[in-house]
C-alpha positions, 0 to 999 in steps of 0.5 A, a space after each residue: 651621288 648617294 643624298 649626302 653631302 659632306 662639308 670638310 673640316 675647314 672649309 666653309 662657315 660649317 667646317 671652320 666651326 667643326 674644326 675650331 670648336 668655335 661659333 662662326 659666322 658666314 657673311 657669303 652663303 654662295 660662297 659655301 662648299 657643297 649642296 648646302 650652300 646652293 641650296 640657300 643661295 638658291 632659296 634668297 639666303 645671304 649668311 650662316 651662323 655655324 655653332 658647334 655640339 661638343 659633348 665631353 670635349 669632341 664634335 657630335 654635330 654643327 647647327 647651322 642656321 641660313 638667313 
């Protein structure tokens, strides 16, 4: 691939915070869409909070923290 690794709106902790607008949380890191998601299963990681970066009422990011 190209390094990147898109996360879909919806899918996942990360897109359903992207497309709600809202603060998620993932109890599964396995069950994560992408290379994100390997990626902390891999590292031991159980769970994600996802909180969105709205400025002026659209998304600019989502912060994700694993643990």
């Amino acid at each position: 691939g190209d390094g990147h690794d898109f996360i879909e709106r919806g899918q996942g902790t990360l897109g359903r915070a992207a497309f709600t607008g809202v603060p998620m949380v993932g109890e599964s890191a396995a069950s994560e869409p992408g290379l994100v998601g390997a990626a902390a299963t891999a590292a031991g990681l159980d769970a994600v909070v996802a909180v969105p970066v709205l400025h002026d009422g659209r998304l600019r990011a989502v912060v994700a923290w694993y643990f």
